[in-house]
C-alpha positions as a Markdown table, in Angstrom:
| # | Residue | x | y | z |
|---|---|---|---|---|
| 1 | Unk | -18.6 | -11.0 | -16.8 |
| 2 | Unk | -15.8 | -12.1 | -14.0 |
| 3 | Unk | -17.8 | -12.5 | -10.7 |
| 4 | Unk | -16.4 | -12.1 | -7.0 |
| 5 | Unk | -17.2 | -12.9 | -3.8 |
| 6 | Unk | -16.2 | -10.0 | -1.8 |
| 7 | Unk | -16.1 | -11.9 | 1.4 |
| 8 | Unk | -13.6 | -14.6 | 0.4 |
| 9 | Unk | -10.6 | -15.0 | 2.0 |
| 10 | Unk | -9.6 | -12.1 | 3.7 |
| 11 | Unk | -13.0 | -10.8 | 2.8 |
| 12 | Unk | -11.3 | -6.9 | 3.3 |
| 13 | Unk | -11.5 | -3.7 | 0.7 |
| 14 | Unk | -8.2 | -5.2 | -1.5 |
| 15 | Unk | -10.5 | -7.9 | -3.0 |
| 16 | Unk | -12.0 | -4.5 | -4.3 |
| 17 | Unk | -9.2 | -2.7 | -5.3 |
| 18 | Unk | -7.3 | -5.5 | -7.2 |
| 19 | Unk | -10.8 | -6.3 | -9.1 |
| 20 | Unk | -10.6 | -2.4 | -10.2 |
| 21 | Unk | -7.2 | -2.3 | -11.0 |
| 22 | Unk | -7.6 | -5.4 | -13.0 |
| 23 | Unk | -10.4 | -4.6 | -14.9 |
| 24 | Unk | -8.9 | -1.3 | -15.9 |
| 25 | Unk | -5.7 | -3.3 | -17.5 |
| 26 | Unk | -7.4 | -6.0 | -18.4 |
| 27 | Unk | -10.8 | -4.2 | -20.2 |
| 28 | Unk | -13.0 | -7.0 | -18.2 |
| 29 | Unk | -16.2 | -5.9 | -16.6 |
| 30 | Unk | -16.8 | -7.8 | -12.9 |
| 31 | Unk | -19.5 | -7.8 | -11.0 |
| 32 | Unk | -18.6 | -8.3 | -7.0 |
| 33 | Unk | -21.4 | -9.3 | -4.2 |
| 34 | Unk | -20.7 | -9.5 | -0.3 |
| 35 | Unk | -18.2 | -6.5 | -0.3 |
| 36 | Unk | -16.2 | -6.7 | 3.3 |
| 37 | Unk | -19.6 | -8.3 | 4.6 |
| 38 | Unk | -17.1 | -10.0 | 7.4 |
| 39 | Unk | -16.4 | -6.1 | 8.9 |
| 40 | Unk | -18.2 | -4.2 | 11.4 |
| 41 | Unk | -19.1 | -1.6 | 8.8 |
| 42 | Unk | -19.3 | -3.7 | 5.7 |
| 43 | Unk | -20.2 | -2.5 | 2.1 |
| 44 | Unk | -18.4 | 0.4 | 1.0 |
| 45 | Unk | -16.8 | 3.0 | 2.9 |
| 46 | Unk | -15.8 | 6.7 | 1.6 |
| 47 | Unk | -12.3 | 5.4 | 1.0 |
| 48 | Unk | -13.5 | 2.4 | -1.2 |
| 49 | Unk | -16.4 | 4.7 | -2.9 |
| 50 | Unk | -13.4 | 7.2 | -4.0 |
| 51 | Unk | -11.8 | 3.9 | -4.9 |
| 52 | Unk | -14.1 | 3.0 | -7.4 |
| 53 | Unk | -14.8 | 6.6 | -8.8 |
| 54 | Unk | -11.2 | 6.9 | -9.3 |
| 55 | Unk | -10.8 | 4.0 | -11.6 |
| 56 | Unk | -14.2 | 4.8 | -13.6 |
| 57 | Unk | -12.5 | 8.2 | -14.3 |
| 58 | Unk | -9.7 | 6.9 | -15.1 |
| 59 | Unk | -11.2 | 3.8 | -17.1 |
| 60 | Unk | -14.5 | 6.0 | -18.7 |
| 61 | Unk | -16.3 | 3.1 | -16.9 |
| 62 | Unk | -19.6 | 2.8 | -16.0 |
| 63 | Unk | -21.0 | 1.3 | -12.8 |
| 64 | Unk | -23.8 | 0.1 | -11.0 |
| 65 | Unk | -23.9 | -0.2 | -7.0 |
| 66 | Unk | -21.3 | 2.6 | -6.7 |
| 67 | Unk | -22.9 | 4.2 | -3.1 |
| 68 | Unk | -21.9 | 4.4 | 0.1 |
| 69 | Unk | -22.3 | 1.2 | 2.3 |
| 70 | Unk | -23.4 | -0.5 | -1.1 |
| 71 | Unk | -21.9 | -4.6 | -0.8 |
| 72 | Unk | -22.4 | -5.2 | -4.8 |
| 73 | Unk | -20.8 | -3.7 | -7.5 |
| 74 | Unk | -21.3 | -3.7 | -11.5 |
| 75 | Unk | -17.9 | -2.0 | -13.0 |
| 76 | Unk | -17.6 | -2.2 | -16.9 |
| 77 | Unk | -14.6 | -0.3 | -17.7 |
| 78 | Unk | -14.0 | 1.9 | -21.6 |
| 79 | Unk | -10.4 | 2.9 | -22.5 |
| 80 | Unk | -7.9 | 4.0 | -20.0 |
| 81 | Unk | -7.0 | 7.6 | -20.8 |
| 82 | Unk | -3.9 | 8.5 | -18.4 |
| 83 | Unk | -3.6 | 12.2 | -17.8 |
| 84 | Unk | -4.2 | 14.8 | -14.7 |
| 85 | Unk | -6.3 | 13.9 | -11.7 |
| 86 | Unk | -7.4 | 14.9 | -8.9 |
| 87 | Unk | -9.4 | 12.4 | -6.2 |
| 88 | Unk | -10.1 | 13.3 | -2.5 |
| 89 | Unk | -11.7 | 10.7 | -0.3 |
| 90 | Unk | -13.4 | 13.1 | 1.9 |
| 91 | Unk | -12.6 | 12.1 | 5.5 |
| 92 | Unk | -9.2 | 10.1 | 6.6 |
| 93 | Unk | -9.9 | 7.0 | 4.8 |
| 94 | Unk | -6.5 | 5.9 | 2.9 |
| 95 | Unk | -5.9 | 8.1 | -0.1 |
| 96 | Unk | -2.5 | 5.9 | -0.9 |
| 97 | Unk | -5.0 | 2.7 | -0.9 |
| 98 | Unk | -6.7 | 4.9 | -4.0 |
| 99 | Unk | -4.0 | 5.7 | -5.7 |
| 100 | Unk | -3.0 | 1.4 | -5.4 |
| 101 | Unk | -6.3 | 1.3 | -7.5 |
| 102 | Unk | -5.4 | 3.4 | -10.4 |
| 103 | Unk | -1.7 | 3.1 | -10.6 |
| 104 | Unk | -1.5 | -0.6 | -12.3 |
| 105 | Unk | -3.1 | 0.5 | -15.0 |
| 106 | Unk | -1.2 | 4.3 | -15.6 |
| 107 | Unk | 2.4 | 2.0 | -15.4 |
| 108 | Unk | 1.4 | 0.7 | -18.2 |
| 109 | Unk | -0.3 | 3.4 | -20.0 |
| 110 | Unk | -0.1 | 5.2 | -23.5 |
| 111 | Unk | 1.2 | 8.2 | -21.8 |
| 112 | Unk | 2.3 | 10.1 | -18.5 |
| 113 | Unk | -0.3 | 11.1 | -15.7 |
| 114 | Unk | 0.1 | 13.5 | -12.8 |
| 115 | Unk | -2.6 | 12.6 | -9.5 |
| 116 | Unk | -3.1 | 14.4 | -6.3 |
| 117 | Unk | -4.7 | 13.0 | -3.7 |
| 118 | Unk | -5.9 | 14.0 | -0.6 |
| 119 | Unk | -7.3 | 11.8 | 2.6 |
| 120 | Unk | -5.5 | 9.9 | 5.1 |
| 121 | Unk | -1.7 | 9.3 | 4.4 |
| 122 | Unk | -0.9 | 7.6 | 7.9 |
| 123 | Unk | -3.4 | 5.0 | 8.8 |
| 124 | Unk | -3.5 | 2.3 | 10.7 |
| 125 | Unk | -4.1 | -0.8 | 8.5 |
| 126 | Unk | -3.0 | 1.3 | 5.4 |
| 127 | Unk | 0.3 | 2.0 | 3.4 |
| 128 | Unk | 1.6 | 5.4 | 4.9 |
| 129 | Unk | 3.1 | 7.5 | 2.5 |
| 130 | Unk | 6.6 | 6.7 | 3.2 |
| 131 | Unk | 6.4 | 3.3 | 2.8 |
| 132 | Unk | 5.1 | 3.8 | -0.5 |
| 133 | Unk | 7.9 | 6.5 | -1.8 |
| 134 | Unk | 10.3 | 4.8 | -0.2 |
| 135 | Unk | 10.1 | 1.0 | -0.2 |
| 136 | Unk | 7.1 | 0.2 | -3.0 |
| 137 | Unk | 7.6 | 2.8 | -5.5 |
| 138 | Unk | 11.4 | 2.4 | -6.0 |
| 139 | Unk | 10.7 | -1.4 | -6.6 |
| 140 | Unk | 8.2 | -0.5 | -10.0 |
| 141 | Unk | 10.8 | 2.0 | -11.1 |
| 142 | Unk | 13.5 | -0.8 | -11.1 |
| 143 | Unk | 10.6 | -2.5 | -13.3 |
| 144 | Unk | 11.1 | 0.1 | -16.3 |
| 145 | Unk | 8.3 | 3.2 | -14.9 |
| 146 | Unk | 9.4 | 6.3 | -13.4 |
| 147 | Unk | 7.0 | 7.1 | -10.4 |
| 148 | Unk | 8.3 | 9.9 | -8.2 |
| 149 | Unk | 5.6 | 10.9 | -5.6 |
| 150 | Unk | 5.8 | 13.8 | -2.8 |
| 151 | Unk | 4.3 | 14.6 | 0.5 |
| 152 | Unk | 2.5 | 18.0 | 0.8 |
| 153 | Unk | 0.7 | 17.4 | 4.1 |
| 154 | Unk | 0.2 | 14.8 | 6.4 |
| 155 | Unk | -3.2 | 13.3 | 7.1 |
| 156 | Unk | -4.4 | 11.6 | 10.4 |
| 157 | Unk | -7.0 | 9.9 | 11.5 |
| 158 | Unk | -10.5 | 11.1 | 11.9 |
| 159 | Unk | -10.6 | 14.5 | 10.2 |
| 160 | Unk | -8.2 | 13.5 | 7.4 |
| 161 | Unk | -6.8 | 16.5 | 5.1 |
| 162 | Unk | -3.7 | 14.9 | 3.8 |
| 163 | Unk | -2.6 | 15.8 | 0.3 |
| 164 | Unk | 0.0 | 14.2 | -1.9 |
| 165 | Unk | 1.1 | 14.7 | -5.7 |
| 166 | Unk | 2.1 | 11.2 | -7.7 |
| 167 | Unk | 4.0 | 12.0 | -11.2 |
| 168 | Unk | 4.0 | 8.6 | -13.8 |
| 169 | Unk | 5.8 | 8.0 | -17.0 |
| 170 | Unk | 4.6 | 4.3 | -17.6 |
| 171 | Unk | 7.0 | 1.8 | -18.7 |
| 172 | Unk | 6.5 | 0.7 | -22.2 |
| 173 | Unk | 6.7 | -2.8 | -20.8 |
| 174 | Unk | 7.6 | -4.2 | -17.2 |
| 175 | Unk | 10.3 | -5.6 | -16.8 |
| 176 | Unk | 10.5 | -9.2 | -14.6 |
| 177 | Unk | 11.4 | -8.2 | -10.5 |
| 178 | Unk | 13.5 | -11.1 | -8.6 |
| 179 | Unk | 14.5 | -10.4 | -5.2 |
| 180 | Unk | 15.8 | -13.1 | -3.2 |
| 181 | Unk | 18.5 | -11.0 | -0.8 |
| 182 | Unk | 18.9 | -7.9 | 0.7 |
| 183 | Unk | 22.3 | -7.7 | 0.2 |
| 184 | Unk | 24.3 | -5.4 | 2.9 |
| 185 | Unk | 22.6 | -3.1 | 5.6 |
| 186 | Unk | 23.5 | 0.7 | 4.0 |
| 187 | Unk | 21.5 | 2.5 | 7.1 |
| 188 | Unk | 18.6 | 2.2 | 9.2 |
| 189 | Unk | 16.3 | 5.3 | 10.7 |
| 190 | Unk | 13.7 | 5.6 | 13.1 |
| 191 | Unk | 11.4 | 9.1 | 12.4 |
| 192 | Unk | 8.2 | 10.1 | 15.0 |
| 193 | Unk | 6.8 | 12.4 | 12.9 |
| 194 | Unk | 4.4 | 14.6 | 15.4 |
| 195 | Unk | 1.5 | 16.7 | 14.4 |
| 196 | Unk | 0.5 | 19.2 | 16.7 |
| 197 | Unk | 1.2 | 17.2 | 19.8 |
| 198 | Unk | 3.7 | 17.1 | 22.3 |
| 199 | Unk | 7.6 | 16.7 | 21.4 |
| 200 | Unk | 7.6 | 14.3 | 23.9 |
| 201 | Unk | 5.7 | 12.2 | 22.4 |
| 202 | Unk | 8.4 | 11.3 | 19.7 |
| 203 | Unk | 11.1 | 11.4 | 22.4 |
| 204 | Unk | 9.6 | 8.5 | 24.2 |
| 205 | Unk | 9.0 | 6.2 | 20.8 |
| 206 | Unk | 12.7 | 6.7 | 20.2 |
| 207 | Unk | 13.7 | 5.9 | 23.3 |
| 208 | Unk | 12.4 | 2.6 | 23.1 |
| 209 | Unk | 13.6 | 2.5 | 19.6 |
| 210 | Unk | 17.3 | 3.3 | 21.1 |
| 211 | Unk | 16.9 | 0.6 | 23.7 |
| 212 | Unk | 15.6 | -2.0 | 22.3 |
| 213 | Unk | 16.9 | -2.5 | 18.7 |
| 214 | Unk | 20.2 | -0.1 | 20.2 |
| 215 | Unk | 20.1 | 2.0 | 17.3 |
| 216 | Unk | 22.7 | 4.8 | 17.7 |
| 217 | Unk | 21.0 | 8.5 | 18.6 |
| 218 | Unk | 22.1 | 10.0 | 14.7 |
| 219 | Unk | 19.4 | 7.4 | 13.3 |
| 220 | Unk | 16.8 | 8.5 | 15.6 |
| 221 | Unk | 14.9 | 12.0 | 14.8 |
| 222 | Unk | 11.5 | 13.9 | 16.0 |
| 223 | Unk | 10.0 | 15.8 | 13.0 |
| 224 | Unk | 7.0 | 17.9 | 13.6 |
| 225 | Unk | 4.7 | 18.2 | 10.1 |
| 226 | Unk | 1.9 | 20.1 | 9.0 |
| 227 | Unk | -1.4 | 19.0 | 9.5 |
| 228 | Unk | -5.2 | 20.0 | 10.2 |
| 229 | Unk | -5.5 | 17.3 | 13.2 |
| 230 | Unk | -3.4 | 15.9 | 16.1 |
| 231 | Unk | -1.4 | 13.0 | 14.6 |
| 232 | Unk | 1.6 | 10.8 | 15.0 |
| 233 | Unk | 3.8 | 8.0 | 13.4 |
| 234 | Unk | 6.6 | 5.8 | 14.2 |
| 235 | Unk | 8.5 | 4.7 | 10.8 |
| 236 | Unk | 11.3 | 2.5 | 11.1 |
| 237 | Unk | 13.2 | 2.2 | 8.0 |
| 238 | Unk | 16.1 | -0.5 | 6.9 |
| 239 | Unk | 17.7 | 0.4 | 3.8 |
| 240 | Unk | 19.8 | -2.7 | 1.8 |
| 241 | Unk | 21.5 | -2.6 | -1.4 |
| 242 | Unk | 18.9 | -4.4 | -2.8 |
| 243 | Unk | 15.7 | -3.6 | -1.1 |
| 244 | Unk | 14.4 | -1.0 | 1.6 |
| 245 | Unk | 11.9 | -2.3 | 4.2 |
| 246 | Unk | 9.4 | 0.6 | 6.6 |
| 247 | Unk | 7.8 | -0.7 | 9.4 |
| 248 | Unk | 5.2 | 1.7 | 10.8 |
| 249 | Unk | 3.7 | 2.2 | 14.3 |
| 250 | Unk | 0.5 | 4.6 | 14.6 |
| 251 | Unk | -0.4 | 6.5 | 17.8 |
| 252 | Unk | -3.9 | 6.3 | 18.6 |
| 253 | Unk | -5.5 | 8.0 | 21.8 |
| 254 | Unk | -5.1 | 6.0 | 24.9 |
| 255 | Unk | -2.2 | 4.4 | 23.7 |
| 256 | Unk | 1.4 | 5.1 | 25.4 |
| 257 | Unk | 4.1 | 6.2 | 23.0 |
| 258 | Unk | 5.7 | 3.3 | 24.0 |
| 259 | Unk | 3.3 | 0.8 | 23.2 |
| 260 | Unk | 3.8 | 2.2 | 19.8 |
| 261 | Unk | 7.3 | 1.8 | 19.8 |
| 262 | Unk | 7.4 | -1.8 | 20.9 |
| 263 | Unk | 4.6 | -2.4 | 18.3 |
| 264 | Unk | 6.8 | -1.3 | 15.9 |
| 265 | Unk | 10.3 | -2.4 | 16.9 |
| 266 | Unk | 8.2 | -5.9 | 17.1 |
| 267 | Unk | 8.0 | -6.0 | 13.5 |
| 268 | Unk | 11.4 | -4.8 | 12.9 |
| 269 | Unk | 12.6 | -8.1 | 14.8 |
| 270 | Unk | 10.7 | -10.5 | 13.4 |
| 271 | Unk | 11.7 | -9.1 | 9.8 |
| 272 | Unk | 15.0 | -9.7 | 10.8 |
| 273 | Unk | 14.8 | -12.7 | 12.8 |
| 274 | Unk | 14.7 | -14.1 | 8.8 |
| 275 | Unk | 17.3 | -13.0 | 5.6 |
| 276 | Unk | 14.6 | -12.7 | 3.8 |
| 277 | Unk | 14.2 | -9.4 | 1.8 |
| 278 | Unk | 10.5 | -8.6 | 1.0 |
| 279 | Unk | 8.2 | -8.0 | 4.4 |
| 280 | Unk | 4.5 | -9.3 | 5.2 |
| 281 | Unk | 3.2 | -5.9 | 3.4 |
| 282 | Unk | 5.5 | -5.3 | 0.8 |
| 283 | Unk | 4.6 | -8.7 | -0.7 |
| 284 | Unk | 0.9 | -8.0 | -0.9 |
| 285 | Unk | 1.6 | -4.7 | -2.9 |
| 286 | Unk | 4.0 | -6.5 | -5.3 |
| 287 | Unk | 2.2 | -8.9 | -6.7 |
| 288 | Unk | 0.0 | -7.3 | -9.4 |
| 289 | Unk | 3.5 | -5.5 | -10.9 |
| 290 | Unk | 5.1 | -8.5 | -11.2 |
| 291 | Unk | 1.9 | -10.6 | -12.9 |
| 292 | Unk | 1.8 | -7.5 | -15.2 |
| 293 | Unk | 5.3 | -8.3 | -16.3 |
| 294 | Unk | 4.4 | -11.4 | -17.0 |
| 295 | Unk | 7.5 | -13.1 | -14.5 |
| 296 | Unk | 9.3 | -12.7 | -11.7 |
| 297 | Unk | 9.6 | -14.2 | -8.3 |
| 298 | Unk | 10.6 | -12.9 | -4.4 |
| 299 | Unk | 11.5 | -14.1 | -1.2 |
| 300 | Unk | 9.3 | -13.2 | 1.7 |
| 301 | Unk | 9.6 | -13.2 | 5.4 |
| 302 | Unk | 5.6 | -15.0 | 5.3 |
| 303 | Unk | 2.1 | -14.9 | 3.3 |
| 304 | Unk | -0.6 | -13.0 | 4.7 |
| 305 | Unk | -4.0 | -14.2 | 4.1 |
| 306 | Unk | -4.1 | -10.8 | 3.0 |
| 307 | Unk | -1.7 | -11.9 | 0.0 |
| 308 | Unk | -3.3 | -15.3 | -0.2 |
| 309 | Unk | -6.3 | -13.7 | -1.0 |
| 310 | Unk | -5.0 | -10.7 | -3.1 |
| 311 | Unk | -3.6 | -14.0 | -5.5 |
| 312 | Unk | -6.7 | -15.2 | -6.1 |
| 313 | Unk | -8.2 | -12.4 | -6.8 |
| 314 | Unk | -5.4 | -11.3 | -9.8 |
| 315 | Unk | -5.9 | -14.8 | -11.2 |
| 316 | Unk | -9.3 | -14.2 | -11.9 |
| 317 | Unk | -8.3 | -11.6 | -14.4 |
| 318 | Unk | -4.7 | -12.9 | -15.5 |
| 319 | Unk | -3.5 | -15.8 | -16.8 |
| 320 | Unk | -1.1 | -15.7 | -14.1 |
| 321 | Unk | -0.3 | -18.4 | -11.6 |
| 322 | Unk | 1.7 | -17.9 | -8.9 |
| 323 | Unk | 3.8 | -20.6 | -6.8 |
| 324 | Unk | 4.1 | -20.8 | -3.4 |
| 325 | Unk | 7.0 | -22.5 | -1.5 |
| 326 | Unk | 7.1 | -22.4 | 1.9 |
| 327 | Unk | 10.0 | -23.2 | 4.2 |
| 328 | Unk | 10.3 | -22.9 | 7.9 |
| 329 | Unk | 11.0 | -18.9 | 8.1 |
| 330 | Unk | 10.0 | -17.7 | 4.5 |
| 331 | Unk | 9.0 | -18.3 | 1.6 |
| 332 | Unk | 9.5 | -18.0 | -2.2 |
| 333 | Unk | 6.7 | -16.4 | -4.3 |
| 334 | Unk | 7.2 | -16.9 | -8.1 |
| 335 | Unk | 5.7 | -16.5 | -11.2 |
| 336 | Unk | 6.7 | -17.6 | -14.7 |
């Protein structure tokens, strides 16, 4: 049995969520102690316990540990049987960081699935929906799957209430990614999506947007969307010919729209202070497709100790070494 320490590295819930995904394509049990001990809540939240439930339905696995504000695990997963779910964290914990837990193993599976999930879509410190549909997602479909997902309602932070519907047909196998240019800018956006709050709101973010980054007003848009609680989000979005890259800003209470903005439009900058293609977040989520497929390689604008850490975790189940070479504004990530 493959054991982890939860609190290595990063120490955060994707040491968790790589082990389950893993184990699910891999058909190896773990056992993982010290789970987020590093975090002011450690052990397992809502949105890690859904985690785990997910990929034992979806793996007939058994488990041990599986409780809220648990920090050890025993997961032994059975067969994968892709098919129709349905998984619903509860409260606004990230429901796209659950469905990063099942979908490694459904890419690859005997068969198409269909899951709907419901939660938080736009978290802070999560994937928001959009970047997923629109920057991750396009990148495993290039790989040989066909993933198309689709928004049904937004989620916020605290109450939640977010729903979202994922269709897969798996590939029968990957197929090797290498992305070392973004080729020409085709267009660049800048949404506020608003939930029952203020127009305004979006206004202001935009207007930083327009003044900082002088993006021209037909890029910029307000778009108000359905939701049980007060919400907002800032996506920035820079579409190539061979990549597209979201940076998200999230409004939080006591927090100007135009902090927000410059949060955001921060990101944007440093991305493209560098030619690099693939961004700090997009090369976490990358890295268990392309050790699936056996190859592959990208260029990056840096490593996260996030992605430092999500590599040693995938190399506990796969004979899969990546490379690291760094440079003075990126770096190349390869496997072969």
């Amino acid at each position: 049995m493959i054991t982890i320490d939860g609190s290595a590295g990063e120490g955060g819930g994707q040491i968790l969520r790589t082990a389950l995904a893993l184990s699910l394509v891999t058909d190896q049990p773990f056992r993982i102690h010290n789970i987020r001990a590093g975090r002011q809540k450690p052990g397992l939240l809502r949105q890690h316990l859904t985690a785990v439930e997910a990929a034992a339905k979806v793996g007939n696995a058994s488990t041990d540990g599986a409780i809220l504000g648990s920090q050890e695990l025993v997961f032994k997963p059975g067969k994968v049987q892709p098919g129709d779910y349905h998984f619903a964290v509860g409260t606004a914990g990230s429901a796209t960081l659950v469905l990063q837990t099942v979908l490694p193993a459904l890419i690859i599976g005997s068969r198409s699935s269909r899951l709907t999930l419901e939660g938080g879509t736009h978290n802070a410190h999560a994937p928001p929906f959009e970047f997923l549909q629109r920057a991750f997602l396009p990148l495993v479909n290039r790989m040989g799957a066909s993933i198309i997902a689709r928004l049904e309602r937004a989620g916020f932070y605290p109450a939640g209430g977010g729903r979202f519907s994922v269709e897969i047909v798996p590939a029968e196998k990957l197929k090797p990614l290498h992305l070392f240019d973004r080729g020409e800018i085709k267009s660049r956006s800048a949404t506020a999506i608003i939930a029952n709050l203020p127009h305004t709101i979006g206004t202001r973010e935009l207007k930083v947007v327009a003044e900082t980054l002088a993006w021209a007003s037909d890029c910029l848009r307000v778009q108000h969307v359905e939701s049980i609680t007060p919400g907002n989000a800032l996506l920035l979005e820079l579409a190539f010919e061979n990549i597209t890259e979201l940076f998200t800003g999230f409004g939080e209470r006591g927090v100007r729209a135009e902090t927000v903005a410059e949060n955001a439009v921060h990101e944007v900058r440093e991305y493209l202070a560098s030619s690099a293609p693939v961004g700090e977040h997009l090369a976490d989520q990358l890295l268990i497709p392309i050790a699936l497929a056996g190859s592959g390689a990208f260029r990056t604008t840096k490593l996260s100790r996030h992605t430092t850490t999500n590599i040693d975790t995938i190399a506990k189940f796969l004979p899969a070494t990546f490379t690291v070479e760094t440079a003075e504004h990126d770096s190349i990530v390869s496997l072969k």
